[in-house]
Structure formats: structure tokens, C-alpha cells
C-alpha positions as CSV (number, residue, x, y, z in Angstrom):
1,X,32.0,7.5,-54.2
2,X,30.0,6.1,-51.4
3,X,27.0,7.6,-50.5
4,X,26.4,8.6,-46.2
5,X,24.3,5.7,-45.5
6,X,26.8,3.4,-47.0
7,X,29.7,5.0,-44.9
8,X,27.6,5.1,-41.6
9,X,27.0,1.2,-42.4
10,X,30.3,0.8,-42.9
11,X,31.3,2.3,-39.3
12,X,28.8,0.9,-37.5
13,X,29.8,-2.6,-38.5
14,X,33.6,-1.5,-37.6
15,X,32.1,-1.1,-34.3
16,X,30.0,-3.6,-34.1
17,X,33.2,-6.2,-34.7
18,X,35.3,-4.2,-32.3
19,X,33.2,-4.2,-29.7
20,X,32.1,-8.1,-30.4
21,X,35.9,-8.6,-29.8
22,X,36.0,-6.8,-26.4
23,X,33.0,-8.6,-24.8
24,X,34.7,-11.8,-25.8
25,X,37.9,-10.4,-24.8
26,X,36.2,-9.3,-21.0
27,X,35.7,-13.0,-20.3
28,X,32.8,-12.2,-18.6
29,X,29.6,-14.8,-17.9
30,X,29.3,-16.6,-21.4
31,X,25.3,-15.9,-21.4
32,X,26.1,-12.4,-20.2
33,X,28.3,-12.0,-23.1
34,X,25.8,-14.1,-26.2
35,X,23.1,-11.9,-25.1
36,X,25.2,-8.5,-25.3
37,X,26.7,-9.7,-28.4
38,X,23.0,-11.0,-29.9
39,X,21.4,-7.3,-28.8
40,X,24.7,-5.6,-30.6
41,X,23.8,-7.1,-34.0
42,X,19.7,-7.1,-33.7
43,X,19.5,-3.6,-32.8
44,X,22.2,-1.4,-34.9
45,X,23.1,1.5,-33.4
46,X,20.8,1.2,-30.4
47,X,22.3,-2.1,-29.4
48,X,25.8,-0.1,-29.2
49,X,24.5,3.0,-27.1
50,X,22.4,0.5,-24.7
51,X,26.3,-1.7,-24.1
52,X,28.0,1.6,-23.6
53,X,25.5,3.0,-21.1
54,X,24.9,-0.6,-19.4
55,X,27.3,-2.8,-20.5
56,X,31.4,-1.6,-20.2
57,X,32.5,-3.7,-17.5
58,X,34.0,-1.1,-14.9
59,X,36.5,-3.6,-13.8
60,X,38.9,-2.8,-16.0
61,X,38.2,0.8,-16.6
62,X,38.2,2.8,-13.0
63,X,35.4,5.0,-12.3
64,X,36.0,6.5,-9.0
65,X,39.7,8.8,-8.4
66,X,39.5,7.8,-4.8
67,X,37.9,4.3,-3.8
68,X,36.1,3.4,-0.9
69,X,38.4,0.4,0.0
70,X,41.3,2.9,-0.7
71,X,39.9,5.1,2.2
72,X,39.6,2.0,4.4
73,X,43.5,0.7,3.6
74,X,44.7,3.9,5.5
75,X,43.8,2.2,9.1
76,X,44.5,-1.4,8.0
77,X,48.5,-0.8,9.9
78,X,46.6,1.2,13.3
79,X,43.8,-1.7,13.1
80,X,46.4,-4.3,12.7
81,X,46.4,-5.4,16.7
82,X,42.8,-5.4,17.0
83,X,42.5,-8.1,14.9
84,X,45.5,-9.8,16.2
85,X,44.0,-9.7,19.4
86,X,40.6,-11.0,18.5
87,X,41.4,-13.8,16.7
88,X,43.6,-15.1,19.2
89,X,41.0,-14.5,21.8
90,X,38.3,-16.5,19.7
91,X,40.6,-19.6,18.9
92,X,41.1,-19.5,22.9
93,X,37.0,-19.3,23.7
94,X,35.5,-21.2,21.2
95,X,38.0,-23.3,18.6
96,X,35.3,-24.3,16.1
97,X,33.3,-21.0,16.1
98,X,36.2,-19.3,15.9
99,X,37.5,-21.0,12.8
100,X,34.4,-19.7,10.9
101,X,34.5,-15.9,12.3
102,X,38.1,-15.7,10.7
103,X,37.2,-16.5,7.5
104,X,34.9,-14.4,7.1
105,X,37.2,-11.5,9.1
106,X,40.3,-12.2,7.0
107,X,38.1,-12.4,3.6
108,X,36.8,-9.0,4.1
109,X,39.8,-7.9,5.4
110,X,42.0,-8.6,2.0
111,X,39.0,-8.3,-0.1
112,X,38.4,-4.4,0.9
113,X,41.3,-3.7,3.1
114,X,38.6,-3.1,6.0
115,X,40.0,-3.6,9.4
116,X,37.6,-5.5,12.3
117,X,36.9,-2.6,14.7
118,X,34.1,-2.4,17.3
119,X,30.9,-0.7,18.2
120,X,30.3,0.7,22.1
121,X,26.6,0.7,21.1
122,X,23.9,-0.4,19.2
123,X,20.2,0.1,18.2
124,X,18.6,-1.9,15.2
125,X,15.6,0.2,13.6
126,X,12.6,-2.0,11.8
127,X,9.9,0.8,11.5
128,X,10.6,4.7,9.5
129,X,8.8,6.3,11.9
130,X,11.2,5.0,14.8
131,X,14.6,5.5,12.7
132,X,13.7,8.9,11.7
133,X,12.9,10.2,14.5
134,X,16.5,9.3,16.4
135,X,17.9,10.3,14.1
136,X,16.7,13.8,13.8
137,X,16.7,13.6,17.3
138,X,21.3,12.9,17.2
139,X,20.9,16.0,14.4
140,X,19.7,18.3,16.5
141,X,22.1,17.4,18.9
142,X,25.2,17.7,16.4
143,X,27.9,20.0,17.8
144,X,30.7,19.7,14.5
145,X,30.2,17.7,11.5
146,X,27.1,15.8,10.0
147,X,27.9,13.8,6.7
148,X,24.9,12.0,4.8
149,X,25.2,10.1,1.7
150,X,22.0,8.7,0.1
151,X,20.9,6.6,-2.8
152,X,17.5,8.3,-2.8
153,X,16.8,11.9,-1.1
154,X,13.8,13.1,-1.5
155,X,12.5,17.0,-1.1
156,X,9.1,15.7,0.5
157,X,7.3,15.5,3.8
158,X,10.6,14.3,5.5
159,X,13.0,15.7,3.4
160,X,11.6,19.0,4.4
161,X,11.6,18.1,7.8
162,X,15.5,17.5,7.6
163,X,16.3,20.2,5.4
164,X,14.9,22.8,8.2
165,X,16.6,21.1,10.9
166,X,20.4,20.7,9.1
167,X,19.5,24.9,7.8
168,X,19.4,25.6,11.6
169,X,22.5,23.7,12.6
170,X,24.2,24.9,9.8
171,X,23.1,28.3,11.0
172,X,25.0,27.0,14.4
173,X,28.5,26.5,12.5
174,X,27.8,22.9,12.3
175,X,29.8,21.4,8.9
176,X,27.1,19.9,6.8
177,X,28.4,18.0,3.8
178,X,25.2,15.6,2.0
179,X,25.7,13.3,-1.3
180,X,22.8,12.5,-3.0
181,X,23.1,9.6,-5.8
182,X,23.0,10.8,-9.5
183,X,21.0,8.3,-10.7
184,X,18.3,7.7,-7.4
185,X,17.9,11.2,-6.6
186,X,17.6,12.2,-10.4
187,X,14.7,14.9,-10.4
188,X,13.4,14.1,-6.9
189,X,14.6,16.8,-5.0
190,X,13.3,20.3,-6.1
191,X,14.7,23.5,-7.0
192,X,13.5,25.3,-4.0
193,X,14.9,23.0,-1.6
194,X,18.3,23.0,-3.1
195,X,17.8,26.5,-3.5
196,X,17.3,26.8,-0.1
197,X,20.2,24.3,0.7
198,X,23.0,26.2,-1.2
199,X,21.5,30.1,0.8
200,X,22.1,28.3,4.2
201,X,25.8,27.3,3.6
202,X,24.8,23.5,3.2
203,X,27.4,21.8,0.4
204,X,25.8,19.1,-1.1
205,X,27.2,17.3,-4.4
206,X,25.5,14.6,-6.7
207,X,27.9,11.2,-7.4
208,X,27.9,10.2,-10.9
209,X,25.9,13.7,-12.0
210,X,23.8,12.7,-14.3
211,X,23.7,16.4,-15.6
212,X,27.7,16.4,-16.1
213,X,27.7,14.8,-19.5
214,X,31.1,12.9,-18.6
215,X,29.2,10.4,-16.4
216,X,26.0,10.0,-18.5
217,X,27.8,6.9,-19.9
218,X,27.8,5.9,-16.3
219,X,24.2,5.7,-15.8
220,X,24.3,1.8,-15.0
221,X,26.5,2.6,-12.2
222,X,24.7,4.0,-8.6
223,X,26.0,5.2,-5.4
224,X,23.5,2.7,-3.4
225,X,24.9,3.6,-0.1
226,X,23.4,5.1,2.7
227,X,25.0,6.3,5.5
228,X,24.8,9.3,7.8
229,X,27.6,10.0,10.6
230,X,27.4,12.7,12.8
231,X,30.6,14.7,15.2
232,X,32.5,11.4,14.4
233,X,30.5,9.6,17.1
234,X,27.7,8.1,15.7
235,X,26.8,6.3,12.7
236,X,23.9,4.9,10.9
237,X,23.3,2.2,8.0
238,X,21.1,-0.2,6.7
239,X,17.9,0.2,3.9
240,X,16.2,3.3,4.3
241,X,16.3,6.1,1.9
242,X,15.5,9.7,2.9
243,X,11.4,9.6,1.3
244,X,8.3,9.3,3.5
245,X,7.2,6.3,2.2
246,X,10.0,4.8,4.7
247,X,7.5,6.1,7.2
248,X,4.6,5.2,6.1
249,X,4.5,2.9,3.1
250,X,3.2,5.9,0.6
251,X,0.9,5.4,-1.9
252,X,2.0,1.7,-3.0
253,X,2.3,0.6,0.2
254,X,0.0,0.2,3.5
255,X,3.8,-0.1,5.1
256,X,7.3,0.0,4.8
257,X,9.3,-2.8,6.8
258,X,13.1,-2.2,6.6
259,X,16.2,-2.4,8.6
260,X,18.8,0.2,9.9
261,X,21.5,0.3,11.9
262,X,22.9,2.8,14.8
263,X,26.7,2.7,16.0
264,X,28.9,4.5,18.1
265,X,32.4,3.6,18.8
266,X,35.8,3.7,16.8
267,X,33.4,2.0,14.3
268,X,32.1,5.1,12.9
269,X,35.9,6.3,11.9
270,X,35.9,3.8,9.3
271,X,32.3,4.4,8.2
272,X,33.2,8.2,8.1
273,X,35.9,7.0,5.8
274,X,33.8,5.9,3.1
275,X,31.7,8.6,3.4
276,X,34.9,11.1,2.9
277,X,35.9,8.9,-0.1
278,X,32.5,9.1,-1.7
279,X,32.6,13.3,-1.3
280,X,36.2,13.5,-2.6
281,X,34.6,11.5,-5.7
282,X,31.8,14.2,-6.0
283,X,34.2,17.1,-5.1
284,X,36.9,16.0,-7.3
285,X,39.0,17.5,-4.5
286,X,41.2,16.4,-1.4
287,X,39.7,15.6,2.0
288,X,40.9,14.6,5.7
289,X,40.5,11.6,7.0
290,X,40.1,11.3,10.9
291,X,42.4,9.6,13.0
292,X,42.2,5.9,13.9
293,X,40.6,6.0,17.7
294,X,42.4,4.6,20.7
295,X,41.5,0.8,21.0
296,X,39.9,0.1,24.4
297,X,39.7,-3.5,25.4
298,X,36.3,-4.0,26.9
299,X,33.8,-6.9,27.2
300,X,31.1,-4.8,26.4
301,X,31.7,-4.1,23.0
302,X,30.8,-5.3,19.7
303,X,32.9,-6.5,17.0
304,X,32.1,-5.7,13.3
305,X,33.7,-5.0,10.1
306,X,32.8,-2.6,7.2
307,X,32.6,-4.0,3.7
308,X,32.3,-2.1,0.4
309,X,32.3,-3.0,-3.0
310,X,31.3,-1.4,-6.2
311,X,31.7,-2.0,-10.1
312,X,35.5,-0.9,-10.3
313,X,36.3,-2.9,-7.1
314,X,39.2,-5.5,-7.6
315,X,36.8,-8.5,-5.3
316,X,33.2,-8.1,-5.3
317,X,33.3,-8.2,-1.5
318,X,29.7,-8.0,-0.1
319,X,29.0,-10.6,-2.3
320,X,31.8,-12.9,-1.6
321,X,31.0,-12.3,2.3
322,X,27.5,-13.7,1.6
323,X,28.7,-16.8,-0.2
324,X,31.3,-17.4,2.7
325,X,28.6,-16.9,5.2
326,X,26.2,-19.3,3.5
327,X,28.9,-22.1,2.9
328,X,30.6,-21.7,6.4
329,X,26.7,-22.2,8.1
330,X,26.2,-25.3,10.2
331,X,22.6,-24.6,11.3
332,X,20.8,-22.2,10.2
333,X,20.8,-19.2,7.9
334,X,17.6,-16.4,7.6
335,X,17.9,-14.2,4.8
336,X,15.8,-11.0,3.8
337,X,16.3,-9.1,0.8
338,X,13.4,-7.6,-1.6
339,X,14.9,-8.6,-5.3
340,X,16.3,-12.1,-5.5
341,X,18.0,-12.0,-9.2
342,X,21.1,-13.9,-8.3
343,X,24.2,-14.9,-10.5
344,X,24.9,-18.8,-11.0
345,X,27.5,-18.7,-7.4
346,X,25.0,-17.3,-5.5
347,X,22.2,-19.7,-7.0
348,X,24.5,-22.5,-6.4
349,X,25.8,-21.9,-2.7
350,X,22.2,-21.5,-1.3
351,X,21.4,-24.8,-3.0
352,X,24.6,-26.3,-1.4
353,X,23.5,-25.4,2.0
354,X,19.9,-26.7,1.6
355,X,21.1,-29.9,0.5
356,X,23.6,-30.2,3.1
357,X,20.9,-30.3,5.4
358,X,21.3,-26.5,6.7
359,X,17.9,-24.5,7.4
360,X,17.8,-22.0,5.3
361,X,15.0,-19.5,5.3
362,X,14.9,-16.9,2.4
363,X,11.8,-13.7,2.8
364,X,11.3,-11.5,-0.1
365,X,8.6,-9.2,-0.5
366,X,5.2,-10.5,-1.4
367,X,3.9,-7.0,-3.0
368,X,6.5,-5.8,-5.7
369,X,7.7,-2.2,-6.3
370,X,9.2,-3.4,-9.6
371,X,7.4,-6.1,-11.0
372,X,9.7,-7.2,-13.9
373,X,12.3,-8.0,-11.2
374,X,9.6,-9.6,-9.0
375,X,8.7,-12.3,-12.3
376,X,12.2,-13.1,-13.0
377,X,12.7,-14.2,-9.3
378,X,9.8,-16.8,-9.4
379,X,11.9,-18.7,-11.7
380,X,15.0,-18.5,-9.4
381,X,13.0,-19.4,-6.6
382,X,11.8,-22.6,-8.2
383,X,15.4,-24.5,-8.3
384,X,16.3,-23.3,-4.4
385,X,12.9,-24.7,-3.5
386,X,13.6,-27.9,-4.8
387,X,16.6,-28.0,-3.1
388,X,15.0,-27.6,0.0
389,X,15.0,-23.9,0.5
390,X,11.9,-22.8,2.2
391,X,10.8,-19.4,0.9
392,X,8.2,-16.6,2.5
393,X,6.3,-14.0,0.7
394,X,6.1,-10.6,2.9
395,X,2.7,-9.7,2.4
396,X,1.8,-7.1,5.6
397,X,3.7,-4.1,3.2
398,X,6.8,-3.8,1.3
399,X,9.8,-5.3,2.5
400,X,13.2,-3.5,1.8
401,X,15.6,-5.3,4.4
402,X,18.6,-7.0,3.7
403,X,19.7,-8.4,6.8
404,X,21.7,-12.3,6.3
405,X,21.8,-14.3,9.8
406,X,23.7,-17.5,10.4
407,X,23.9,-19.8,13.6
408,X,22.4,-16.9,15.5
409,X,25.9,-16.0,16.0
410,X,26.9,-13.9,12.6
411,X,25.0,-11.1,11.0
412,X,24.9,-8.6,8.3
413,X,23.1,-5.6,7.5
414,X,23.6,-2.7,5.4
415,X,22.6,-1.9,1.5
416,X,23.2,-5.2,-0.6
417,X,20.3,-7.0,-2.5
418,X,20.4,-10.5,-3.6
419,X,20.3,-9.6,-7.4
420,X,23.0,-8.9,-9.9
421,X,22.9,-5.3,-9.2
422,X,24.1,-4.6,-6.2
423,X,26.7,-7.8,-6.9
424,X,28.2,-6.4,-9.1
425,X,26.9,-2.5,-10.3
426,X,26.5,-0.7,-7.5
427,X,28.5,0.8,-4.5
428,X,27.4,-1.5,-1.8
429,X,28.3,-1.1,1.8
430,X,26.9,-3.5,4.7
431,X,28.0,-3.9,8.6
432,X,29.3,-7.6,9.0
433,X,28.4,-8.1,12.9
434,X,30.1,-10.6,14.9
435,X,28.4,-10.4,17.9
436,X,25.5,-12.7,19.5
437,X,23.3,-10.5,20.9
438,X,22.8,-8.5,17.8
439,X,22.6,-11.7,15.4
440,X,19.7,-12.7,18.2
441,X,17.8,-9.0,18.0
442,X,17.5,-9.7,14.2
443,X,17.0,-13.3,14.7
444,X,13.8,-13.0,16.7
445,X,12.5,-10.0,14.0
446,X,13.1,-12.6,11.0
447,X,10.5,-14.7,13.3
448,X,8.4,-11.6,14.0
449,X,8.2,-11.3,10.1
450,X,7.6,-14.3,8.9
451,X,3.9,-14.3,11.1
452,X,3.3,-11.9,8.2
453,X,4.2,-14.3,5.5
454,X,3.0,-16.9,3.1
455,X,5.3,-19.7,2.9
456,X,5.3,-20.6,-1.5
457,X,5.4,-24.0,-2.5
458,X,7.2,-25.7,-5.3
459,X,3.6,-26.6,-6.3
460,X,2.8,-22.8,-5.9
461,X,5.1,-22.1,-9.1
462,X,4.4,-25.1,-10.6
463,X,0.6,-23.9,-10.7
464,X,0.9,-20.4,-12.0
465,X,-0.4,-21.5,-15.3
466,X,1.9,-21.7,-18.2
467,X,1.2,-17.7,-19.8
468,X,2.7,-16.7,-16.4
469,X,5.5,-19.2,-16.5
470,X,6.5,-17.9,-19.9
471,X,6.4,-14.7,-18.8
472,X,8.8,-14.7,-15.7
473,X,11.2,-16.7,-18.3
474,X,10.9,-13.9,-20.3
475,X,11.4,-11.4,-17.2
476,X,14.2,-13.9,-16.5
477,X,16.1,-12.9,-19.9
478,X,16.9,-9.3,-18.9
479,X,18.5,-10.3,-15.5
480,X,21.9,-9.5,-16.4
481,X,20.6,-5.9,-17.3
482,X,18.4,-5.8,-14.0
């Protein structure tokens, strides 16, 4: 007879070889995979759970009923002509410039089934204080629907601000519907305030509920969206959470410097979309979709699409649309992001364009919130240096933008890091902006920025001292679990 220890040995080295053969079978980044497979047979039992919780490669095993780039397919026919149109009128302005715009249009276009559509308006937000208080300014002004959907919500000094202004328009027969991540949200908003949420008639829903045990597997996976839409008119995205520290730095921080962006225009149909896929995820239910908007040819508008991607997706699109922006640059391109743990493609193409004799400026924060991340980057930063990168440390506060800008004619802003994670973990969602003005508004705030910075050397790295060096190696290990 075999005794209980013998048989749970037994299975867990069944598992251990079954599981071996799927990673190899995934074909996934060979280091990815050693390292999985090394932590498997180090760590019994442990190593298993930690490659079940942060390991299964979503690809191939869907986690969402109803995807963002489904939501966006549904206006890819009424969209059709718009794009048609604008192509055409590129080639016919500007041949060359043209020739790069499309790319980039037609990439995110079969990569996430998101249509080019336009923007009447715009405001760019680099301050809390200032973004906040718009946009409690369009809430109190909603007349039929406000839809928010937030990585991080927070039940503190501004969460309670917003939570008595949506109770009162919810008292007004305004629809409120909020989504607050799983994961980022996880035992940050109180019971009181969704307590008081629920009384006034306010549906909110959690994705990936971490307190459902059927997505507790999921916990490597994050709704990193955030996006707020209100009557179907206006539209917001970019960086900033719902937390006062967006305000005024909190207790880490002597300040907070992010980006967001403020639509209207048919634009906000497609955002709304992506919203209303994210709620039927949460609701496990059906939803409307609005109808695509009348198309109105005028000069004054501002062209954009809206990219998704997430660990299920077929094309990591975000990503993709930062290497094609990077490799289609002639000039320039300014980068901001706070975490820069990239994969191998994304290492490589910034190296191409530095070499190549393209300016490219990359600003990450110069005072961490997570340090580990912070370490491994060091060592990333070294290569792109050498390559002829130059690379500024934000040291004025904490800087949480991610904002790419190229030939001062292309721009993006939304949600995407530079690090693994938001490659290729979480649900992503950026504005890709093809319009001068607004590539110049974030142009000149790169600028603005880097007055607060501290340019870092290759020498810089070089004279850390060698216990550092070994320890952002070491950092540098983890980074396809960061």
C-alpha cells in the first residue's frame, strides 16, 4: 500500500510533467518558459499554484464572454467611409506623412477592429486638481447616463466627493453604472461608501471579483482601464485613478504629474463601447450599444482611433502600435511612462531608432512607488543608453503619464506602461491621436517636464557600485512576473 505522502508525491510530479509539457507546448518566450519550468520543480506545490495564478497564458483560454475589440467590430461597416475618406485625403495633402499615418490606422484597425473616428474637442489635463475638477464639473451637469470604469477607486477624500455628487444625480434619474477593477480596488473602497452606493440606486460591479472564487485564478489579470463617459457626449481617458493622491501627491509624493484626456465628438461612441463591453463582462448580462453618430466632414476636427488589448486579445495592439510608431519615426520620438520593464521587441525597436539616428527621448519617474520594478529598469535602461537613447529621471514628484509623441505630428495617450504588464496582462486602452495640434500641446509639456529632470548617464549606471548592480539584475529576474 502506499502511504499519503507517497501518493501526494506521486500526483504532484504527474502535474509537474503535465504542466512542464504545456509551457513547452505554449511556445511562449524561451526565458519566460525555463524560468516557469525552473520555479515548477524548485518550489513543489507552491511553484504550481504561483503558474496557475500568474502564469496560464490567457491567449488560448478566453477570459472575458464579451471582448472589448468585439464591442468595437460592431461600427467597423458604419465607420468604413471615414476611413476611406481620410486616407485618401492624406495621400492627396501630404504623400510621405501620409504613408506613415496609414500604417498605423490600418494596424489598429485589423489588430482591434477599431474604426478611425474623430473628436470635435479636446482638453489635455497634466495636474489632479485641474482634471478633477472638470470633470465633476461635466457630472453635475449629466442629464442621462454616466459610465466610469477604474483600475483604482478609492473611498477617500475624492472618492467621497464623487460619491455625493453621482448619489445626487442619481437622485435626478440620471443612469449611473461604475466598474471598479477586482484586483486595484481590492479593499480600498469601504463598506459604508458602497453601502451608501447600492441605497441610492448606483449599480456598480467589480471585473475579475476577486471575492467570486471563479476568478481568483485570474488574479494576474487587471482591468487597467480608465475611462468615464457621460450622456454619450463626452469622454475622458488617460492615467489617473480615482485617489487623492492624483491631487496632491499623498503621502509618498510632494506631487502627482500625469496625463488625461477630454473628448467630445462621435469619438466617445466607440469609447462608450468598451466601456459597455467591460459592464456586460461584470454583469454577466446583455447590454445596448449606441448607435454609430452621423459623420460630419469638418476641418475642425480631430482624428483618432481607440485601441484595446488585453491578455485574451488575438494581437497585442497597444503594444504593436508603439513599436510601429517607434519604427515608422523620422525625427523625433518623446516617451513618458513610469515602469520601463520591456520585452526583447520593444528593447530592440527603441535601440533601432536611436541608432538610426532618430532622437529619442525616454522620462521615467525618478522617485519610485514600487521599487523592485524601479531596479529592474536600471538594467534596461543601460543597453538603450548605449544605443544612444537619452533618458530623464522625473524628480519634481511622481510621474504616472504615458503619453508616446513622434514627429510632433502623431500621439498617444491613454493607460499603457512600457513593462510587460500592460503588454501583455492587462486590459489596456490608449487614444492614438492623429492630429498636430494635439501631438504639439504634449510636445511642449514633455519640454515643460524635462526642466524637472536629471538627464542619467551610461556612466551613471556604470557607477552605482557593484552590490546595486547585482541587485537590479536580480530585480531584473522577476520581470516576466512584474
Amino acid at each position: 500500500m502506499f502511504s499519503l505522502v507517497q501518493i501526494i508525491y506521486t500526483v504532484n510530479l504527474l502535474i509537474t510533467v503535465i504542466t512542464t509539457f504545456t509551457i513547452i507546448l505554449s511556445n511562449r518566450d524561451s526565458t519566460t518558459s525555463l524560468l516557469w519550468i525552473i520555479l515548477i520543480f524548485a518550489f513543489p506545490f507552491f511553484g504550481l499554484l504561483i503558474f496557475i495564478l500568474l502564469g496560464v497564458d490567457w491567449q488560448k483560454h478566453k477570459l472575458l464572454r464579451y471582448s472589448p475589440e468585439e464591442a468595437l467590430n460592431r461600427y467597423r461597416i458604419a465607420y468604413e467611409d471615414i476611413n476611406t475618406r481620410f486616407i485618401k485625403g492624406m495621400h492627396e495633402k501630404d504623400p510621405d506623412e501620409a504613408n506613415d499615418r496609414e500604417k498605423l490606422i490600418r494596424l489598429i484597425d485589423r489588430g482591434c477592429h477599431s474604426s478611425l473616428t474623430y473628436a470635435d474637442s479636446y482638453r489635455l489635463f497634466y495636474k489632479g486638481r485641474d482634471f478633477f475638477e472638470t470633470l465633476l464639473e461635466d457630472i453635475e451637469q449629466a442629464r442621462h447616463g454616466i459610465h466610469m470604469d477604474f483600475f483604482i477607486w478609492k473611498s477617500d477624500t475624492l472618492g467621497e466627493r464623487i460619491k455625493d455628487i453621482l448619489i445626487r444625480k442619481a437622485a435626478e434619474g440620471v443612469e449611473i453604472r461604475l466598474i471598479f477593477d477586482g484586483f486595484g480596488s481590492l479593499k480600498r473602497i469601504s463598506r459604508k461608501y458602497r453601502r451608501e452606493l447600492r441605497k441610492a440606486g448606483i449599480d456598480y460591479r467589480y471585473f475579475l471579483d476577486l471575492r467570486d472564487p471563479g476568478s481568483r485564478h485570474k488574479l494576474n489579470y487587471n482591468n487597467h482601464k480608465k475611462i468615464v463617459t457621460i450622456d454619450g457626449r463626452i469622454g475622458y481617458l488617460g492615467g489617473m485613478n480615482i485617489g487623492q493622491e492624483y491631487i496632491d501627491g499623498g503621502r509618498r509624493f510632494n506631487s502627482w504629474r500625469d496625463t488625461q484626456l477630454r473628448l467630445t465628438g462621435s469619438c466617445i461612441t466607440l469609447l462608450d463601447s468598451v466601456f459597455l463591453a467591460d459592464w456586460s463582462n461584470c454583469t454577466k448580462g446583455e447590454v445596448t450599444f449606441p448607435d454609430p453618430p452621423e459623420y460630419r466632414e469638418e476641418e475642425d476636427l480631430y482624428p483618432l482611433q481607440i485601441a484595446v488589448s488585453g491578455p485574451d486579445s488575438e494581437w497585442y495592439s497597444v503594444k504593436l502600435a508603439y513599436l510601429s510608431l517607434i519604427a515608422n519615426a523620422n525625427r523625433e520620438v518623446l516617451i513618458q511612462s513610469p515602469y520601463f520593464v520591456p520585452d526583447s521587441s520593444m528593447l530592440d525597436a527603441l535601440e533601432t531608432a536611436a541608432l538610426s539616428g532618430t532622437e529619442v527621448m525616454f522620462m521615467i519617474t525618478g522617485i519610485p512607488d514600487k521599487r523592485i520594478a524601479w531596479w529592474a529598469a536600471h538594467t534596461y535602461l543601460e543597453k538603450i543608453i548605449k544605443a544612444g537613447v537619452r533618458v530623464f529621471f522625473y524628480e519634481k514628484g511622481f510621474l504616472h503619464s504615458k503619453v508616446f509623441i513622434v514627429d510632433e505630428t502623431l500621439s498617444s495617450v491613454g493607460t499603457c506602461n512600457m513593462d510587460i504588464r500592460s503588454f501583455h496582462l492587462h486590459y489596456e486602452i490608449n487614444a492614438m491621436l492623429y492630429s498636430k495640434p494635439i501631438a504639439h500641446d504634449l510636445r511642449e509639456q514633455f519640454f515643460r517636464d524635462r526642466d524637472a529632470c536629471r538627464e542619467v548617464t551610461y556612466e551613471d549606471l556604470m557607477n552605482l557600485g557593484i552590490f546595486r548592480r547585482f541587485r537590479n539584475s536580480l530585480c531584473r529576474l522577476a520581470s516576466p512576473f512584474m
